[in-house]
Backbone as CSV, one residue per row, in Angstrom:
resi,resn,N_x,N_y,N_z,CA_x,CA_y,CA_z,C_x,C_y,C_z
1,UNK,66.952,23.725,5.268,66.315,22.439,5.233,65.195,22.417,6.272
2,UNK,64.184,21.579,5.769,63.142,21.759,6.624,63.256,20.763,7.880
3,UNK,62.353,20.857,9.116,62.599,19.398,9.672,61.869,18.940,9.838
4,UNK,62.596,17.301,10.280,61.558,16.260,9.845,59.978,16.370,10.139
5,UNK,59.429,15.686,9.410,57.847,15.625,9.692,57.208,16.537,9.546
6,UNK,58.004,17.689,8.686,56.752,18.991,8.378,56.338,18.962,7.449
7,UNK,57.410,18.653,6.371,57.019,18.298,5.108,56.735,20.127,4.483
8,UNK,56.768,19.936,3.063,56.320,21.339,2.628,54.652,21.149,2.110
9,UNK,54.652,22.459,2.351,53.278,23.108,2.465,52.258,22.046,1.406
10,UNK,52.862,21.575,0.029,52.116,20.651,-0.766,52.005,19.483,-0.111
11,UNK,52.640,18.852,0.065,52.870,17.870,1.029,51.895,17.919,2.020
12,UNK,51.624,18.712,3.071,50.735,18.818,4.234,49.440,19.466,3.531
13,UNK,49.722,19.876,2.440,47.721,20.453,1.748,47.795,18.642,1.076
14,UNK,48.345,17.387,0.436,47.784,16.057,0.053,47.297,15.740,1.214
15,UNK,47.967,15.714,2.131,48.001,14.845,3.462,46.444,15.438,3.516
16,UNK,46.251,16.506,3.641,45.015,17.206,4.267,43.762,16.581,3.288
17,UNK,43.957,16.768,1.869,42.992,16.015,1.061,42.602,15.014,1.102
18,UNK,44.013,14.144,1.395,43.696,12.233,1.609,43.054,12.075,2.817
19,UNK,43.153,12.770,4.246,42.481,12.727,5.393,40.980,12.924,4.864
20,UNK,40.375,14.311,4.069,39.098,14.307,4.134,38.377,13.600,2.875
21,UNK,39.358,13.099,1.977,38.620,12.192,1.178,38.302,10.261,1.913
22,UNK,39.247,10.079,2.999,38.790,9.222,3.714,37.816,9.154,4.755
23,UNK,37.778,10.545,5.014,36.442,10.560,6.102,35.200,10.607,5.088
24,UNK,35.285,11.039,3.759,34.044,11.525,2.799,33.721,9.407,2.411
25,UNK,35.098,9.002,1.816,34.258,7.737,1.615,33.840,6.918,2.736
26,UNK,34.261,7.043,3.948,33.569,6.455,5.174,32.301,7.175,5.421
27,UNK,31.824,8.305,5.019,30.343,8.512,4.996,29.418,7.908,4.016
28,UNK,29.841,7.839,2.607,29.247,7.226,1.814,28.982,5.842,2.598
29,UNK,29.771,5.131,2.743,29.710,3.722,3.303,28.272,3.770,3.973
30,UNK,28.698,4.747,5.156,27.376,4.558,6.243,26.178,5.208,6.028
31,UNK,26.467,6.098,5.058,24.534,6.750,4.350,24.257,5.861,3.323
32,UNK,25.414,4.745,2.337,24.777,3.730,1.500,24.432,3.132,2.309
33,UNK,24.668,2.191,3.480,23.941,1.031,4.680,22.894,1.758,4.975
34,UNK,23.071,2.852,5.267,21.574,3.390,5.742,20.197,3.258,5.087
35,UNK,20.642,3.926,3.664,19.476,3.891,2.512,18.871,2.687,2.493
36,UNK,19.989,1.189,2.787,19.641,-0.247,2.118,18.760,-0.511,3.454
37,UNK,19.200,-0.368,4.764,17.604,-0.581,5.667,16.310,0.002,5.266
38,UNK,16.828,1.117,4.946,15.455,2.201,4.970,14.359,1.601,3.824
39,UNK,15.487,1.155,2.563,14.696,0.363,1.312,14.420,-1.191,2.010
40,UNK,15.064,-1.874,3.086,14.359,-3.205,3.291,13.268,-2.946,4.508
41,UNK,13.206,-1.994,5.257,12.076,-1.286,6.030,10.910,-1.178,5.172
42,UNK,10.958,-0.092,3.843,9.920,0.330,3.333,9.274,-0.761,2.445
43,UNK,9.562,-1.826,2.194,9.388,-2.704,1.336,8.610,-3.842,2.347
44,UNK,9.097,-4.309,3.474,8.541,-4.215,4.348,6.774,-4.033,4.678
45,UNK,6.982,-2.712,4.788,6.046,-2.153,5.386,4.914,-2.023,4.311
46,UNK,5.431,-1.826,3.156,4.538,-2.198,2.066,3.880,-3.055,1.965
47,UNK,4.653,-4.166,2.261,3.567,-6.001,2.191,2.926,-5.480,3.105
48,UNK,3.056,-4.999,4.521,2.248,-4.782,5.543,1.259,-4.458,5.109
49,UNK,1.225,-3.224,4.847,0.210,-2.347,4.459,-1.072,-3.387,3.101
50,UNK,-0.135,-3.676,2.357,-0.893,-4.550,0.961,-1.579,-6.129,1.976
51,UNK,-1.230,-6.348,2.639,-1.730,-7.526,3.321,-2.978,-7.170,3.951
52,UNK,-2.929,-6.269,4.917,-4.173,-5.377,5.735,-5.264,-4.522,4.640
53,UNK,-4.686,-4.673,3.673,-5.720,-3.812,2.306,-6.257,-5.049,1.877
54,UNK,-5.777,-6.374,1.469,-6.256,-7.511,0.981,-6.921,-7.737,2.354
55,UNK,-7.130,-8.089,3.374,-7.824,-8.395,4.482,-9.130,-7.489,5.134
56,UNK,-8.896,-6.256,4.326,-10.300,-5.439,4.539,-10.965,-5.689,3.211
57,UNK,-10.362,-5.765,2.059,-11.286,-5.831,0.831,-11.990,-7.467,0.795
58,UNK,-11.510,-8.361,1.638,-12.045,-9.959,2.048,-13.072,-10.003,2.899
59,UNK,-12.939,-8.924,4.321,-14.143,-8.763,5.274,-15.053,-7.275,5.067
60,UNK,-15.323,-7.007,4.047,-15.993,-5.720,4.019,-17.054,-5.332,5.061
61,UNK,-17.832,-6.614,4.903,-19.006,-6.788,6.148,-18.297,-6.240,7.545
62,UNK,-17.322,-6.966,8.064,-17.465,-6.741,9.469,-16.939,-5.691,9.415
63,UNK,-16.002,-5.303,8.508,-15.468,-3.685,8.630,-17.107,-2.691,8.562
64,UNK,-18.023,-2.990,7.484,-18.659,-2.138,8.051,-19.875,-2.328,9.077
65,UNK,-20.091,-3.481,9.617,-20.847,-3.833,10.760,-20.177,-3.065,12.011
66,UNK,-18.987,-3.169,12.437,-18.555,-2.295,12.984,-18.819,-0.246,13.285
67,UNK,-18.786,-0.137,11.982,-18.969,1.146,11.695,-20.915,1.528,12.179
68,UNK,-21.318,0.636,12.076,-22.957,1.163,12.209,-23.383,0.363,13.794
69,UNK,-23.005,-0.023,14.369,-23.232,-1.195,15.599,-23.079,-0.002,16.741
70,UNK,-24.278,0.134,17.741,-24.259,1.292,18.643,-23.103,0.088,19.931
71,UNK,-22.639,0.452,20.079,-21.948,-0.140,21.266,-22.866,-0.625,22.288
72,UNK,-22.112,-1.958,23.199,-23.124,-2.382,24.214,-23.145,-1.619,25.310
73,UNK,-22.511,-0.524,25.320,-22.521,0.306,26.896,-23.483,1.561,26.608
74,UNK,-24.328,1.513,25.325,-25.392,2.932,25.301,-26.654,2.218,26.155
C-alpha cells in the first residue's frame, strides 16, 4: 500500500496537468487584459494622430510660413 499523499504515478502526472493548465489559463487572462489596453491605447492614439492631420490640413499656411521664414536670430 502506498502512503498517504503520494498517490500513484497517474494521480501525481493529473495533479501535474491541472497545476499547468491553471497557470496556462491565468496567462491567457493577463495577455487578454493586455491586448485590450494596447487596443484602447492604439485607438487612442489614432484620434490623436487624425486630430493633428485635420489641424494641419485647416492651417496649411502657417505650417508652411514656418517652413520658409529665416528665423529672427540670422
Amino acid at each position: 500500500m502506498e502512503a498517504p499523499g503520494t498517490g500513484t504515478r497517474s494521480e501525481r502526472r493529473i495533479d501535474e496537468l491541472e497545476a499547468r493548465l491553471a497557470e496556462q489559463d491565468r496567462s491567457i487572462l493577463e495577455l487578454s487584459d493586455e491586448v485590450y489596453r494596447q487596443q484602447r491605447q492604439i485607438a487612442k492614439l489614432e484620434a490623436d494622430v487624425q486630430r493633428l492631420a485635420e489641424r494641419l490640413t485647416t492651417q496649411p499656411q502657417a505650417a508652411e510660413g514656418n517652413a520658409t521664414e529665416i528665423p529672427p536670430h540670422y
